[in-house]
mmJSON file of the N, C-alpha and C atoms, coordinates in Angstrom:
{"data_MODEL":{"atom_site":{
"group_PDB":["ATOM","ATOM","ATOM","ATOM","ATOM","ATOM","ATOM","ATOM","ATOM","ATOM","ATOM","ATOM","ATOM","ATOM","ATOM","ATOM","ATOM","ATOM","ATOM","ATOM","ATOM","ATOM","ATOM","ATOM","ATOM","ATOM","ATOM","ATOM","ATOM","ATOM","ATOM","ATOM","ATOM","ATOM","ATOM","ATOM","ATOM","ATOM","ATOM","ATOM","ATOM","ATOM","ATOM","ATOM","ATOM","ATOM","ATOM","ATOM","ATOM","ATOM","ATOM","ATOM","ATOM","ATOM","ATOM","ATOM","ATOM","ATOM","ATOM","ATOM","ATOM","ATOM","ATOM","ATOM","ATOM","ATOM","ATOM","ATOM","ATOM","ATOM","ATOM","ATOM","ATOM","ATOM","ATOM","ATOM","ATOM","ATOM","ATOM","ATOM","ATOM","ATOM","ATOM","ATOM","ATOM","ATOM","ATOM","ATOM","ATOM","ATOM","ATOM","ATOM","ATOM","ATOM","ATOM","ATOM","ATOM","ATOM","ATOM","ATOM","ATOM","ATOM","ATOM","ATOM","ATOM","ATOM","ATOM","ATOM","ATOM","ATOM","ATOM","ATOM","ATOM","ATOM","ATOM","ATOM","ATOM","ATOM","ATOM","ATOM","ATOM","ATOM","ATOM","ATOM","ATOM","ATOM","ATOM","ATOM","ATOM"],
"id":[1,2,3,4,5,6,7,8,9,10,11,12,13,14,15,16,17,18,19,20,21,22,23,24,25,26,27,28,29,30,31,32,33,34,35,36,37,38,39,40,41,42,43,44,45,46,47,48,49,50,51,52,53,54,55,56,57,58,59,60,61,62,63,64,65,66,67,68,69,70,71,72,73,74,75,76,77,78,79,80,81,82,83,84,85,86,87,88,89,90,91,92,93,94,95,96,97,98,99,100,101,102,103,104,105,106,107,108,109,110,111,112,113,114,115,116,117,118,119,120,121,122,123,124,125,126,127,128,129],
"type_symbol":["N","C","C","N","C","C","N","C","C","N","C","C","N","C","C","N","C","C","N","C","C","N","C","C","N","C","C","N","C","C","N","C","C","N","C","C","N","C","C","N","C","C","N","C","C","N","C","C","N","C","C","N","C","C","N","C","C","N","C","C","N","C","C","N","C","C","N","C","C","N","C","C","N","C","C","N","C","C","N","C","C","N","C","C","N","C","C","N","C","C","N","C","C","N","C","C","N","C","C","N","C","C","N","C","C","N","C","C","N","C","C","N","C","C","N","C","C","N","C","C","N","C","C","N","C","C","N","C","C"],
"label_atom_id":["N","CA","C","N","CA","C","N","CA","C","N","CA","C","N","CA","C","N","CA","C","N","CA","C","N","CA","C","N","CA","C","N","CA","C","N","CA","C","N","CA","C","N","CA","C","N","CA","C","N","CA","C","N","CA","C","N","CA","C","N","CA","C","N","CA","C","N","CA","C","N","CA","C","N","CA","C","N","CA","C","N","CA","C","N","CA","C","N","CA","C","N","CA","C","N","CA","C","N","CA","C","N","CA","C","N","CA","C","N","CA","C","N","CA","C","N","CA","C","N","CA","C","N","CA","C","N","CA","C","N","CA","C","N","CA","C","N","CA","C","N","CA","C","N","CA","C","N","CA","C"],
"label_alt_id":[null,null,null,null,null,null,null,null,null,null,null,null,null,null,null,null,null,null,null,null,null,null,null,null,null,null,null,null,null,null,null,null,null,null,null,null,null,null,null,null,null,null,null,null,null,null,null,null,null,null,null,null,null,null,null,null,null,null,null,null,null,null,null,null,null,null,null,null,null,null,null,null,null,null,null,null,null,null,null,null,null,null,null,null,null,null,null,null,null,null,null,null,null,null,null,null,null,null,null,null,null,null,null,null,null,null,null,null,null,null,null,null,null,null,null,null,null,null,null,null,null,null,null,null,null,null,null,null,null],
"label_comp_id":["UNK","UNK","UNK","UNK","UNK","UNK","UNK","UNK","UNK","UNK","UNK","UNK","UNK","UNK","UNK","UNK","UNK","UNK","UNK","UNK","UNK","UNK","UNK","UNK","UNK","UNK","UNK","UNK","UNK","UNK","UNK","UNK","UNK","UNK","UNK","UNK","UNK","UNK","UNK","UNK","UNK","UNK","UNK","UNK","UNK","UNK","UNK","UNK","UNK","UNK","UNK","UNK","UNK","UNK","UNK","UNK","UNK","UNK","UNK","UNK","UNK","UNK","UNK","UNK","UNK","UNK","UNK","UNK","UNK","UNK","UNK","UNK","UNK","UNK","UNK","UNK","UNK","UNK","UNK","UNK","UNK","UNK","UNK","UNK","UNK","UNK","UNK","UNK","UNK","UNK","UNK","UNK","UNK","UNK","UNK","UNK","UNK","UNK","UNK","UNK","UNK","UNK","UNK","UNK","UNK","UNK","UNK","UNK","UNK","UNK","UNK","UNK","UNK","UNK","UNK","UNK","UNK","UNK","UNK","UNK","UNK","UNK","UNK","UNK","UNK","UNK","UNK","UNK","UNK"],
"label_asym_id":["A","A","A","A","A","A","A","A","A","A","A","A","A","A","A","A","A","A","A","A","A","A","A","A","A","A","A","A","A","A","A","A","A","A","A","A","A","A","A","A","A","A","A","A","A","A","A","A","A","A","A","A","A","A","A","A","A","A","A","A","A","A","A","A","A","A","A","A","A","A","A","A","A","A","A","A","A","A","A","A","A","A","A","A","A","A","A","A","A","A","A","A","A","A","A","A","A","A","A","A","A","A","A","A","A","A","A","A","A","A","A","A","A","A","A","A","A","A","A","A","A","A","A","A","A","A","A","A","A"],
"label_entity_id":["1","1","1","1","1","1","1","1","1","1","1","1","1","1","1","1","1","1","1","1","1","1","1","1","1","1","1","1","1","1","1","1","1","1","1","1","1","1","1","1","1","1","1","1","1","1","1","1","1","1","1","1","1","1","1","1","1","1","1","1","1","1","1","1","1","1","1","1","1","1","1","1","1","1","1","1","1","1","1","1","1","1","1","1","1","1","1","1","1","1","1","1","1","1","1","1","1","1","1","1","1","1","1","1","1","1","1","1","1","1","1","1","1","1","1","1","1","1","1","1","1","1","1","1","1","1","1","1","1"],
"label_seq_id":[1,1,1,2,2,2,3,3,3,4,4,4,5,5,5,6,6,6,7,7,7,8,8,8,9,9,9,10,10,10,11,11,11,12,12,12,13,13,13,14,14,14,15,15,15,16,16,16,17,17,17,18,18,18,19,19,19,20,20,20,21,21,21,22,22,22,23,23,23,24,24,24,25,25,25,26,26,26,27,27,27,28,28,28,29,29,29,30,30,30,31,31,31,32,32,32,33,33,33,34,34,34,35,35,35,36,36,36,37,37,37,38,38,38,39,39,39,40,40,40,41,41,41,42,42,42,43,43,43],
"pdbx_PDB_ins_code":[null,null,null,null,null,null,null,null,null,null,null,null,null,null,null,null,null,null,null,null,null,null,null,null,null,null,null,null,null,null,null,null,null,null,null,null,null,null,null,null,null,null,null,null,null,null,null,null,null,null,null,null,null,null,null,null,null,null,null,null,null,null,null,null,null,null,null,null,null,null,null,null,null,null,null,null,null,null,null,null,null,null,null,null,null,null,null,null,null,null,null,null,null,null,null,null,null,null,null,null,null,null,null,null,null,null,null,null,null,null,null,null,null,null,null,null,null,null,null,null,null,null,null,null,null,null,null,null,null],
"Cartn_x":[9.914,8.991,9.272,9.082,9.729,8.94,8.517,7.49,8.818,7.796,8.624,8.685,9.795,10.688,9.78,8.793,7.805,6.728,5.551,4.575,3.63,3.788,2.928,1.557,0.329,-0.34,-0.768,-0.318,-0.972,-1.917,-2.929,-3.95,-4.564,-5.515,-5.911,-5.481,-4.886,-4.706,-3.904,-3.462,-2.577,-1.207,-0.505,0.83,1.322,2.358,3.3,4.535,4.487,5.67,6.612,7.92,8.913,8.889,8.789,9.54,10.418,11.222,12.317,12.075,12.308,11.561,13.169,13.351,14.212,13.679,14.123,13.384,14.317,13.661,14.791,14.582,15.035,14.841,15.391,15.237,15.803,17.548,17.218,18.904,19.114,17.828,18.049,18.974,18.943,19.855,18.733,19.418,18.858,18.617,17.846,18.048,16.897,17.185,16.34,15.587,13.77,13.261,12.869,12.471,12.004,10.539,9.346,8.039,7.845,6.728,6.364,4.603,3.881,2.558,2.063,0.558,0.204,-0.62,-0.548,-1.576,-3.005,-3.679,-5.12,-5.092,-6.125,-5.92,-7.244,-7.617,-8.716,-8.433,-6.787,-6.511,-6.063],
"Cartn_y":[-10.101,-9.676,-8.205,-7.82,-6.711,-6.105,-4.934,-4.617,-5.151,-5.731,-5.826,-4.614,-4.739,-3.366,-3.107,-3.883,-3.341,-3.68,-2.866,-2.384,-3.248,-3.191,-3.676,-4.492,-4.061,-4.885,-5.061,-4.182,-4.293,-3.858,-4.243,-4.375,-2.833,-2.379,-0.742,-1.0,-0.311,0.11,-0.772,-1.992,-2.853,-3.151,-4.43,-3.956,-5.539,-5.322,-6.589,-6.591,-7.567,-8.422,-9.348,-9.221,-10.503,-10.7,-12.292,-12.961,-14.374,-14.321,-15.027,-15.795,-17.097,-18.876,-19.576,-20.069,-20.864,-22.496,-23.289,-24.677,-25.478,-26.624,-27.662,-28.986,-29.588,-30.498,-31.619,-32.964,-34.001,-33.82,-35.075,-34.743,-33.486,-33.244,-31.946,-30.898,-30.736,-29.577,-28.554,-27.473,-25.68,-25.52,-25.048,-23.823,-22.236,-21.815,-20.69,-20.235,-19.828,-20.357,-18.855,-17.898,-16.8,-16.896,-15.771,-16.474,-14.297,-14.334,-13.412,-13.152,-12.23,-12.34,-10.755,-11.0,-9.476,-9.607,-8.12,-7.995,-7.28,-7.102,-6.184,-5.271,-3.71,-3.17,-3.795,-4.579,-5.304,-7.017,-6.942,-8.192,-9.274],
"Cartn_z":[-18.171,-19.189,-19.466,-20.936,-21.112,-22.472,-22.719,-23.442,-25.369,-25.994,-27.374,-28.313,-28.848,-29.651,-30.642,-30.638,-31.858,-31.475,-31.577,-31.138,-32.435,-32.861,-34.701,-34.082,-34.797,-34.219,-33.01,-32.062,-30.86,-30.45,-29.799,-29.765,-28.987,-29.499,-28.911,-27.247,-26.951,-25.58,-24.965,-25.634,-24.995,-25.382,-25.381,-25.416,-25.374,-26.901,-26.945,-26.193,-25.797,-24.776,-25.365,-24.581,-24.926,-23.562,-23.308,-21.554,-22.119,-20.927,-20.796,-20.008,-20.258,-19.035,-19.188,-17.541,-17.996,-17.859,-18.36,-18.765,-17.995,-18.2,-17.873,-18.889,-19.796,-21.485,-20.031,-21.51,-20.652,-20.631,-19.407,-18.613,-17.637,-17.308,-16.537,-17.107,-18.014,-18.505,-18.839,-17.984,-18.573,-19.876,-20.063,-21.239,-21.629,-21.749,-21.588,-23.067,-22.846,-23.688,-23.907,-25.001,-25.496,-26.072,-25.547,-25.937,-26.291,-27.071,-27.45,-26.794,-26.703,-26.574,-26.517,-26.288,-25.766,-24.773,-24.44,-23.204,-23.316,-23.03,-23.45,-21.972,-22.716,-21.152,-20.29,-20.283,-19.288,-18.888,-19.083,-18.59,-19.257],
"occupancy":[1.0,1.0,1.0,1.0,1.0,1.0,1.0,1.0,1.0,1.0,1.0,1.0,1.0,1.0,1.0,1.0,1.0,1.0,1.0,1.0,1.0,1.0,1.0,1.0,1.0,1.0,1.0,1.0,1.0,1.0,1.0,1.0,1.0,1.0,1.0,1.0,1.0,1.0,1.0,1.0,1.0,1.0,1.0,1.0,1.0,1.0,1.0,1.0,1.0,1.0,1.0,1.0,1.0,1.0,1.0,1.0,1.0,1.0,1.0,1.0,1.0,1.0,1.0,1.0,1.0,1.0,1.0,1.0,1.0,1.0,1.0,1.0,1.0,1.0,1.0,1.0,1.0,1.0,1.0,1.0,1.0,1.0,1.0,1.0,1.0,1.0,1.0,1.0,1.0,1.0,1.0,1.0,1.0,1.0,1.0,1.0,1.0,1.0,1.0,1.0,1.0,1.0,1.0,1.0,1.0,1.0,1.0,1.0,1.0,1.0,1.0,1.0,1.0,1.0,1.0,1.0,1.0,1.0,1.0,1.0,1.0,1.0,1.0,1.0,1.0,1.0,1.0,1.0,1.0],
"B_iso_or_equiv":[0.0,0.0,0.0,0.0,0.0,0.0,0.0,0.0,0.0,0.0,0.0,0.0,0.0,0.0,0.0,0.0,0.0,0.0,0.0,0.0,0.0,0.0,0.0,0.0,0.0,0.0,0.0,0.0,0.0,0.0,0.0,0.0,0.0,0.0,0.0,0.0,0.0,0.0,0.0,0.0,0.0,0.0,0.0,0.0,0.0,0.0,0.0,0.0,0.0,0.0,0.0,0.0,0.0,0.0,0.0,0.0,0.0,0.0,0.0,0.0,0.0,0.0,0.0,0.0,0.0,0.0,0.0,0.0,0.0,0.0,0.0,0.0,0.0,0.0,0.0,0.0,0.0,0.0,0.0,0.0,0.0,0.0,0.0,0.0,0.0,0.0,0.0,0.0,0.0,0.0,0.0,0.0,0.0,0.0,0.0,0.0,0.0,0.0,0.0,0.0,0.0,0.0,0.0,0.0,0.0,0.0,0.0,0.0,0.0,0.0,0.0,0.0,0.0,0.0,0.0,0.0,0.0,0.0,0.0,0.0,0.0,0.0,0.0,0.0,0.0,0.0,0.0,0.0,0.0],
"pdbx_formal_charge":[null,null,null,null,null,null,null,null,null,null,null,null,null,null,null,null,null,null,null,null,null,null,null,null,null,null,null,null,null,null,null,null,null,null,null,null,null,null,null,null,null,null,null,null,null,null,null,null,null,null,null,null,null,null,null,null,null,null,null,null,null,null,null,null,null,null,null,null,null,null,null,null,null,null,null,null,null,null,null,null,null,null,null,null,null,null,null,null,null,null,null,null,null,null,null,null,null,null,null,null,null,null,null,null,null,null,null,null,null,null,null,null,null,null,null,null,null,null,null,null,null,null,null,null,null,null,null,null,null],
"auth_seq_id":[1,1,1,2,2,2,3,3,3,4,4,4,5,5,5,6,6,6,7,7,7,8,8,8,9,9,9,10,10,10,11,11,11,12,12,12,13,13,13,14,14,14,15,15,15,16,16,16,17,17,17,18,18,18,19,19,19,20,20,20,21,21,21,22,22,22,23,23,23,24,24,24,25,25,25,26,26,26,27,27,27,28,28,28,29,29,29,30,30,30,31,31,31,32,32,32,33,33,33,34,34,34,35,35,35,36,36,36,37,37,37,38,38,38,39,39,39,40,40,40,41,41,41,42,42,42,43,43,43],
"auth_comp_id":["UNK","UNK","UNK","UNK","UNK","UNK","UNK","UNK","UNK","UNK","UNK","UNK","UNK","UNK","UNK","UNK","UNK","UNK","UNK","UNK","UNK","UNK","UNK","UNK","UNK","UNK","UNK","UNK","UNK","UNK","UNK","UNK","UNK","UNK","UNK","UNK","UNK","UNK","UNK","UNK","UNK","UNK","UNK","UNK","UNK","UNK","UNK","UNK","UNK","UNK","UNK","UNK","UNK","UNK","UNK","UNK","UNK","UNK","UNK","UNK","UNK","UNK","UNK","UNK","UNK","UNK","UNK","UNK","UNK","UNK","UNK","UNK","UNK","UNK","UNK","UNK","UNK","UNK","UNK","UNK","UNK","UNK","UNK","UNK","UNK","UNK","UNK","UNK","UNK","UNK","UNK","UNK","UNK","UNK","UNK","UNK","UNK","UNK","UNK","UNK","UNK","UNK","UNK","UNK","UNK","UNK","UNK","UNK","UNK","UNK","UNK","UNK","UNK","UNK","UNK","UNK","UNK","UNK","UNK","UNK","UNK","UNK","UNK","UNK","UNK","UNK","UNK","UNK","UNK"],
"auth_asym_id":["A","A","A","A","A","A","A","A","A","A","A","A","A","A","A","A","A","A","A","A","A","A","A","A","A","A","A","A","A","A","A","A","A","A","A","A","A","A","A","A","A","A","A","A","A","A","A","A","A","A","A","A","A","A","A","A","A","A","A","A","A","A","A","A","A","A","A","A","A","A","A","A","A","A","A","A","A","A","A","A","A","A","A","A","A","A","A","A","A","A","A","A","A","A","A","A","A","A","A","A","A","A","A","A","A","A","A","A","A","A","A","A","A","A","A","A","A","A","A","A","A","A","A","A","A","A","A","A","A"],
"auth_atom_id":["N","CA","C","N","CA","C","N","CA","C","N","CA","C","N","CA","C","N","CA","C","N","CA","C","N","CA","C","N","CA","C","N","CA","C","N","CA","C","N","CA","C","N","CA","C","N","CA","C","N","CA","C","N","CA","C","N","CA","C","N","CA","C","N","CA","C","N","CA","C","N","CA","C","N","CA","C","N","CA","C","N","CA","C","N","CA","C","N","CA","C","N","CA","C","N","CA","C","N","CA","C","N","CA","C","N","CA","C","N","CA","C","N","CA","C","N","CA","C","N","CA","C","N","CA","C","N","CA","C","N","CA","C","N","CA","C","N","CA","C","N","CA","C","N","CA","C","N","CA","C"],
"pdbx_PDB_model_num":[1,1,1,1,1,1,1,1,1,1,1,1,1,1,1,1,1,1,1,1,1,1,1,1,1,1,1,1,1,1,1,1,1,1,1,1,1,1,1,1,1,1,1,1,1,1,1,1,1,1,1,1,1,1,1,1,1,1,1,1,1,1,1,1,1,1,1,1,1,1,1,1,1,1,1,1,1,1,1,1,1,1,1,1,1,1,1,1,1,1,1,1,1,1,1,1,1,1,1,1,1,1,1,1,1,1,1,1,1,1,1,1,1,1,1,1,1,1,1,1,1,1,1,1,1,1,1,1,1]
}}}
């Protein structure tokens, strides 16, 4: 998890994120999934 390159919209005192998941689809095959979100400063 890693703070996102743009701030836009984030919420007073808190802070947008990019994280990285790796998955597993059918056939057991990997693949790695990209999700965006934010955080607030009270959690």
């Amino acid at each position: 998890m890693v703070p996102h390159h743009d701030q836009t919209n984030a919420p007073d005192g808190g802070l947008r994120f990019i994280m990285s998941l790796r998955i597993t689809g059918e056939g057991h095959i990997s693949s790695i999934e990209f999700r965006a979100g934010t955080m607030e400063h009270d959690g």
